[in-house]
C-alpha positions in Angstrom: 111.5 113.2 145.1 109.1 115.3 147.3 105.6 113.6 147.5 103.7 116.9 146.6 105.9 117.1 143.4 105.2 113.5 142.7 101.6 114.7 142.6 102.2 117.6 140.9 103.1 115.6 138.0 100.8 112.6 138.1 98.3 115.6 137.6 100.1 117.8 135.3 100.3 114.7 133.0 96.9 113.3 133.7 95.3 117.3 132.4 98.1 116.8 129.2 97.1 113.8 128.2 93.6 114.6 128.3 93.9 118.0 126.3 96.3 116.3 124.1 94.3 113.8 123.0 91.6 116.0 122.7 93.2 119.1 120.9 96.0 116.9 118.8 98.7 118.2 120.7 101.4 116.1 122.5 100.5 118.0 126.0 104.0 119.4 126.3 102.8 122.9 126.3 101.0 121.9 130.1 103.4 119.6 131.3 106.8 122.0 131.0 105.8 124.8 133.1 105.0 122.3 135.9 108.0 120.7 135.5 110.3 123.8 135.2 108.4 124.2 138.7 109.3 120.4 140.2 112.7 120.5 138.9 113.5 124.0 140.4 112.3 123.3 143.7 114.6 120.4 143.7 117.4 122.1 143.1 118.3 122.3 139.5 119.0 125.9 138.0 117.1 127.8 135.4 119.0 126.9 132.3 119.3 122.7 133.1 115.2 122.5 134.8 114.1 124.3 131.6 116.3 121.7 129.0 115.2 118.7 131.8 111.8 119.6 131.4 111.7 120.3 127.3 114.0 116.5 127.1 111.2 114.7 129.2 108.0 115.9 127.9 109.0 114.9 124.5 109.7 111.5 125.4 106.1 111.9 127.2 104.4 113.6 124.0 105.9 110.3 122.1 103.9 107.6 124.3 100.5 110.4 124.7 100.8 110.6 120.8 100.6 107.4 120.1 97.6 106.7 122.9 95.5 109.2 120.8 96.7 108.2 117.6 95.5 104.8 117.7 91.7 106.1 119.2 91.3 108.6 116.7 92.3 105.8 113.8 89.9 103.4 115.0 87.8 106.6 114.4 88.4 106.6 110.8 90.4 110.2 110.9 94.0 109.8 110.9 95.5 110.3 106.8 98.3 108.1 107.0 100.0 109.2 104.2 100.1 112.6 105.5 101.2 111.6 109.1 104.2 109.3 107.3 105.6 112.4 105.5 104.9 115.4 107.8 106.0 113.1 110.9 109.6 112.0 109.5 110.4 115.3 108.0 109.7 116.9 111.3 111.8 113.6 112.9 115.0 115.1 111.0 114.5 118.8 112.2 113.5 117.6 115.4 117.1 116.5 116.0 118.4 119.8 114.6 116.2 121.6 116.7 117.0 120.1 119.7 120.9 120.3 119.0 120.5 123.7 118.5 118.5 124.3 122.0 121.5 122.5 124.1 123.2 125.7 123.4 120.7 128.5 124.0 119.9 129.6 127.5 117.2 128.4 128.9 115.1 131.3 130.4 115.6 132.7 126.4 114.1 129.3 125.6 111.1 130.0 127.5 110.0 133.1 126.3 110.3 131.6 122.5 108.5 128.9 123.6 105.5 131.7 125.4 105.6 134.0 122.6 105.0 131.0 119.9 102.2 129.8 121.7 100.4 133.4 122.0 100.9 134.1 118.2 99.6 130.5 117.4 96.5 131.4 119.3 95.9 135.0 118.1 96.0 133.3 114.4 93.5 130.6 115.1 91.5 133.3 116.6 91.5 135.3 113.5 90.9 132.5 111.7 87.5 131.3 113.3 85.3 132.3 110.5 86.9 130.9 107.2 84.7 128.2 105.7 84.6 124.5 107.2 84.3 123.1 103.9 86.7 123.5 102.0 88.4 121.0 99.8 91.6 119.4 101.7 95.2 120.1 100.0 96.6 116.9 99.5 100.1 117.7 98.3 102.9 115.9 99.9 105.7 118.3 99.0 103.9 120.9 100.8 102.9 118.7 103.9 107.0 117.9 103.9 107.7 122.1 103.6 105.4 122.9 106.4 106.8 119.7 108.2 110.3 121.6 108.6 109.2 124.5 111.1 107.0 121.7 113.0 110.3 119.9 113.5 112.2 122.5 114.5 110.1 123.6 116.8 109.6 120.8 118.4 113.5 120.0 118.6 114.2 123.6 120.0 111.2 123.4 122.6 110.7 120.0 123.4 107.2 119.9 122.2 105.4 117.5 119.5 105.0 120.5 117.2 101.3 119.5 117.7 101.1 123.6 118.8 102.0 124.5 115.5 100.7 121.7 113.5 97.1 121.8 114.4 96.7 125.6 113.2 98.9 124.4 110.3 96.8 121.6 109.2 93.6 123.9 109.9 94.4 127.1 108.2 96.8 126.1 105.4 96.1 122.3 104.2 91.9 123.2 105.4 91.0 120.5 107.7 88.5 120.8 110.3 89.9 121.1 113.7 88.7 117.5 114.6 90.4 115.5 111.8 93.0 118.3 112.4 93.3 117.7 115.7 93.7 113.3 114.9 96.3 114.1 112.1 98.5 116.4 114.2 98.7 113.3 117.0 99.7 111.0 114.4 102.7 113.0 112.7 104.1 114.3 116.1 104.3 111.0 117.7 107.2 110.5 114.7 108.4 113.8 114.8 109.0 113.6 118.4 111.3 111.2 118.1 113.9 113.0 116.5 113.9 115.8 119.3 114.2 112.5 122.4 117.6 111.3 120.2 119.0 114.7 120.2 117.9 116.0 124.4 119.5 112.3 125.0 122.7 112.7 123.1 123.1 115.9 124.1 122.9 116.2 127.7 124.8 113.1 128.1 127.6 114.3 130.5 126.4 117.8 131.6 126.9 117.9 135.0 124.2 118.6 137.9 121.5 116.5 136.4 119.0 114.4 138.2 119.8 111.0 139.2 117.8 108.6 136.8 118.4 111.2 133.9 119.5 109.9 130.7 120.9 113.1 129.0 118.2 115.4 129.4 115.2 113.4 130.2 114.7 112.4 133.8 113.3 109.0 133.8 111.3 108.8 137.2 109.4 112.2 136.4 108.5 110.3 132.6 107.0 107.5 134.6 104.6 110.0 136.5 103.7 111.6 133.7 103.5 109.6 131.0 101.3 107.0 132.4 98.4 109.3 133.5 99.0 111.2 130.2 98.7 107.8 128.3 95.4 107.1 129.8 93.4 110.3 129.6 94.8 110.7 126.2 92.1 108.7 125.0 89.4 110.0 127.0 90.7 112.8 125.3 90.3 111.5 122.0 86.8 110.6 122.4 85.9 113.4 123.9 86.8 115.7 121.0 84.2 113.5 119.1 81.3 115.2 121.3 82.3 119.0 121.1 81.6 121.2 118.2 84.4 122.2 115.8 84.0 126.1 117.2 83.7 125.0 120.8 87.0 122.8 120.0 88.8 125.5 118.6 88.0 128.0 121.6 89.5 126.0 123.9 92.6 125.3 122.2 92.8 129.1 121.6 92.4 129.1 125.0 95.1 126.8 126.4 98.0 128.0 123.5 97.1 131.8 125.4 97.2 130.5 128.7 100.2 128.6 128.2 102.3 131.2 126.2 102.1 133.7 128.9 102.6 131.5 131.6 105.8 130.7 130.4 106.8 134.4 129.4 106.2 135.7 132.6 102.9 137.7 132.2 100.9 136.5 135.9 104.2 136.3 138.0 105.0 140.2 136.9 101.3 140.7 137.7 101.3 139.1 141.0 99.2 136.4 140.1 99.6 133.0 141.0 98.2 130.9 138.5 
């Protein structure tokens, strides 16, 4: 492996780990379009760099989840109950998910992935002004029926769902965006599991993957990743304990917007390189 793209994603998983931990998302959303990047420039076409990249970053979101996870419970803010039954609901749909996604193109997968992201962040956005304190909903049916999109979408995309799940767990069960943002870490660290078992099983004798690959997940590019990501997950974590709730919520909206039209095309068809 080149060592620029050895760099490329020590850093891309040292700035996912730290806005995972921070933002209760499994960093995916930042480490794919890097490694659509890497995996490119070393030769792999569209369809397997996007499926490499989506099979890896869920095996990273599983170690960076659980790095959060653990600060933010010594915090006191991670509902266990709720992490337990959002996190294997969304384990089960995981796997469907990511079955489903070995057989869709991958530049198609992409812009789903983009578009998602945008209409996550427009919805937040909207949201910014509903009151902070209102009572929780503490259902566990309805924690397991918003679980099934989380799942899927983290199956199909190879992210923890955390995307989703934080504006779930904000706008529809009324958390704040900090316990939000603790809760979300805790349920896709399960969830993600579902989504590795099915990128593994299913790429298991495609042909033209990277050495070191076991199905789709590349297991040298996991190493540079996950352990930066690991580390600056719990900066992360404890970092989100010294912004406000609306200064935490702007940049989250910020990074879903960023990251949805990077991956749809938006700044290449401009001419921007960014």
């Amino acid at each position: 492996m080149p060592v620029v793209d050895i760099f490329i994603l020590i850093a891309a998983g040292a700035v996912a780990g730290f806005a995972g931990g921070m933002l209760g998302l499994g960093g995916a959303f930042l480490m794919t379009p890097f490694q659509v990047i890497v995996y490119t420039h070393m030769g792999l076409n569209a369809d397997l760099a996007v499926k490499t990249a989506f099979g890896t970053s869920l095996l990273v979101v599983f170690t960076t989840s659980i790095s959060g996870a653990w600060r933010h419970s010594r915090q006191g803010a991670v509902n266990y109950k709720l992490a337990l039954v959002m996190g294997s609901t969304g384990l089960v749909f995981g796997y469907i998910g990511s079955t489903l996604a070995s057989h869709i193109p991958g530049n198609t997968l992409k812009i789903v992935f983009g578009v998602i992201g945008i209409l996550a962040g427009i919805r937040m956005l909207l949201n910014l002004k509903e009151p902070e304190t209102t009572e929780i909903v503490k259902k566990p049916w309805l924690w397991a029926l918003w679980a099934v999109p989380v799942g899927l979408l983290s199956g199909t995309l190879g992210v923890g769902g955390g995307v989703l799940l934080v504006p779930i767990l904000v706008m529809a069960f009324k958390f704040d965006i900090q316990k939000a943002a603790a809760n979300s870490l805790a349920a896709i660290f399960i969830t993600s599991i579902g989504g590795i078992i099915g990128y593994i099983v299913n790429g298991i004798g495609v042909s033209g993957r990277l050495d070191y690959s076991l199905g789709y997940i590349d297991i040298r590019s996991w190493v540079l990743l996950a352990v930066p990501a690991a580390i600056m997950a719990q900066v992360g974590a404890v970092t989100s304990r010294h912004i406000s709730r609306k200064w935490l919520t702007y940049i989250f909206i910020v990074v879903l917007m960023y990251t949805g039209l990077h991956m749809i095309g938006v700044f290449k068809w401009l001419g921007w390189n960014i």
